[in-house]
C-alpha positions as CSV (number, residue, x, y, z in Angstrom):
1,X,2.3,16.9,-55.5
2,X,2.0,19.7,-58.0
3,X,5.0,20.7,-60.3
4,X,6.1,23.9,-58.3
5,X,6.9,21.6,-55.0
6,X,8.6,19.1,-57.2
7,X,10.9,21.8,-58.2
8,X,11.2,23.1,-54.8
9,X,12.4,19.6,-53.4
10,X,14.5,18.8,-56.6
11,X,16.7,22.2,-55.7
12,X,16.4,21.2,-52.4
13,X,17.8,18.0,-52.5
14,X,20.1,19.4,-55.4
15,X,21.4,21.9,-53.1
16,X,22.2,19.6,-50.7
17,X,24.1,17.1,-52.6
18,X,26.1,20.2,-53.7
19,X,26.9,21.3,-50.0
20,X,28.3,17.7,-49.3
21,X,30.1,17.2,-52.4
22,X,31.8,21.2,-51.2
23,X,32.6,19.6,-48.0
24,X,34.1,16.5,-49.2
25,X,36.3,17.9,-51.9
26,X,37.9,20.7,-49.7
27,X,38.5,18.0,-47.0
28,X,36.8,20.0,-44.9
29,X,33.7,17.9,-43.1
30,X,30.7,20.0,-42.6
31,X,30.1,21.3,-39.1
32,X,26.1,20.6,-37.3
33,X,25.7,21.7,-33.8
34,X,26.0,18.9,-30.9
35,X,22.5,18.7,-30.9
36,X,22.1,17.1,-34.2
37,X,25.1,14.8,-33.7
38,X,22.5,11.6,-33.1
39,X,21.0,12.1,-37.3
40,X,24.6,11.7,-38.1
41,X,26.1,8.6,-37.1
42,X,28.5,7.3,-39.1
43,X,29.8,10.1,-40.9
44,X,32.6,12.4,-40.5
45,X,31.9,15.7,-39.3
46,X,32.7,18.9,-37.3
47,X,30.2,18.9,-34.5
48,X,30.0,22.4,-32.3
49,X,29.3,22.6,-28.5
50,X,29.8,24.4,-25.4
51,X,31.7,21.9,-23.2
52,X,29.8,21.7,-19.9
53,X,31.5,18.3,-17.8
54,X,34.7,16.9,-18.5
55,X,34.9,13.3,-16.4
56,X,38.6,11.9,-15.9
57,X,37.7,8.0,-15.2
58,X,41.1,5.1,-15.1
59,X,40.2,5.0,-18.2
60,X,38.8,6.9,-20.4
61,X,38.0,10.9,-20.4
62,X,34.4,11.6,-21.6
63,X,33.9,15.4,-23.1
64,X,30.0,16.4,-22.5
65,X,28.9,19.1,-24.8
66,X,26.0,21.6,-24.2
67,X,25.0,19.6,-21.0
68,X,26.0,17.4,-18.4
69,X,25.6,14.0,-18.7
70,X,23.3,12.5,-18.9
71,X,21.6,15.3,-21.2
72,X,24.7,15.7,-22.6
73,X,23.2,15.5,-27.0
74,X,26.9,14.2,-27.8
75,X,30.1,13.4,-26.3
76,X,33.9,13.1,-27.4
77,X,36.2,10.8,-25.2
78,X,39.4,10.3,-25.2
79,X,40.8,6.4,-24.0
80,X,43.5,6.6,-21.8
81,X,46.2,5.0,-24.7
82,X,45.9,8.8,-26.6
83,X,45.2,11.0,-23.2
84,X,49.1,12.0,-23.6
85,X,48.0,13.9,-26.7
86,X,45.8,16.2,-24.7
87,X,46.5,18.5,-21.7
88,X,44.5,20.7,-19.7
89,X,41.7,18.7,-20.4
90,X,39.3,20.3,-17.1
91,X,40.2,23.9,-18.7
92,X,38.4,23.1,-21.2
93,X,34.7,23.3,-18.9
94,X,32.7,26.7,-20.2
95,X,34.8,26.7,-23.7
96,X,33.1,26.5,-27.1
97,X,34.6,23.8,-28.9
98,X,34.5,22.1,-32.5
99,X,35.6,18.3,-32.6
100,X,36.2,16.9,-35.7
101,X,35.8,12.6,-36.7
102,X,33.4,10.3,-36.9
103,X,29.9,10.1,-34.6
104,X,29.7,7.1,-33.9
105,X,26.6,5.4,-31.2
106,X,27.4,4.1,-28.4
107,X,24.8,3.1,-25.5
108,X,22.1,4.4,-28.4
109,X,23.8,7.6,-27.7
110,X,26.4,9.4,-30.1
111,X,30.0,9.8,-29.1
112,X,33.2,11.0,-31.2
113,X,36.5,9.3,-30.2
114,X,39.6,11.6,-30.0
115,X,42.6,10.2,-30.5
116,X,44.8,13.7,-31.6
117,X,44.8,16.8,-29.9
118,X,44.2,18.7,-33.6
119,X,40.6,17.0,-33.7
120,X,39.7,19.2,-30.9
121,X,39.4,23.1,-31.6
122,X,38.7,25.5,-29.3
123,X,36.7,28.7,-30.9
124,X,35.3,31.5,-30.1
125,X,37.0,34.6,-28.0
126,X,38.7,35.4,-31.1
127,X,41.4,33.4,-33.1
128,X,40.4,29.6,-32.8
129,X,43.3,27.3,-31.1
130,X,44.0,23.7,-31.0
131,X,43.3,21.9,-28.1
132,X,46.2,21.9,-25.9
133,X,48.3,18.9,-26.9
134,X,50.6,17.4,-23.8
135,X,54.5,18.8,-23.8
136,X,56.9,16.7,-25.4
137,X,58.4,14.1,-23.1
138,X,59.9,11.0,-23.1
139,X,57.5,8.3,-23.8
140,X,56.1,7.5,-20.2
141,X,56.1,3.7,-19.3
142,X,53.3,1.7,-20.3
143,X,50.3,1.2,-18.2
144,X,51.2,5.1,-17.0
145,X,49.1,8.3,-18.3
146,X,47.8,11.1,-16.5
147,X,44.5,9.6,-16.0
148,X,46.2,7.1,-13.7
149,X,48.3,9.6,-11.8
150,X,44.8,11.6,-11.7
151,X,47.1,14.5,-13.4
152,X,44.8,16.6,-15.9
């Protein structure tokens, strides 16, 4: 390697160190597209996508962005203990989202579990908006949620 790529790569890497150290001390995780969510695992991050399925299963929700599964490059789901946090989840279908926490691999395939409506932004169309978070209620008895009424 000759001195001029050395310096490239050192700025490179330089610049890139900087970027994450930005990101980390605004508290602001950096945002990748849904497509690169499977170089990621493990870290906390903002991933983009165009949500094309929602699936409502007893129990668990599973969010597939930029595809349908099973070409789906990332997923978020929700387990049915936090699916009171969210509402409207099927509006959601055609919506550009950003989901924020930690890409994690699950079936060799990344996934981001949601437990708060705030970790799920929808953007785009103008001014971005939280995900819409259920309407205060009373607590609902346990073992009940809208996945088991089939409510969404």
């Amino acid at each position: 390697m000759n001195a001029m790529n050395i310096k490239v790569l050192t700025a490179l890497a330089l610049a890139v160190s900087a970027a994450r150290v930005l990101a980390d001390s605004t508290n602001n995780p950096v945002k990748i597209g849904a497509a690169a969510a499977a170089q990621h695992y493990d870290e906390r991050l903002t991933v983009t996508g165009t949500v094309s399925q929602v699936s409502l299963r007893p129990t668990i929700v599973f969010i597939n962005l930029d595809h349908r599964f099973p070409d789906s490059p990332m997923a978020a789901v929700i387990h049915a203990k936090d699916t009171n946090q969210f509402a409207n989840l099927r509006q959601l279908e055609g919506k550009q989202v950003e989901s924020t926490g930690k890409i994690v691999k699950y079936r060799n395939r990344p996934e981001m579990v949601l437990e708060k409506a705030s970790q799920l932004l929808i953007v785009g169309g103008g001014a971005a908006t939280n995900a819409p978070a259920a309407p205060s209620a009373p607590a609902a008895p346990k073992g009940t949620n809208d996945l088991t009424t089939g409510v969404m």
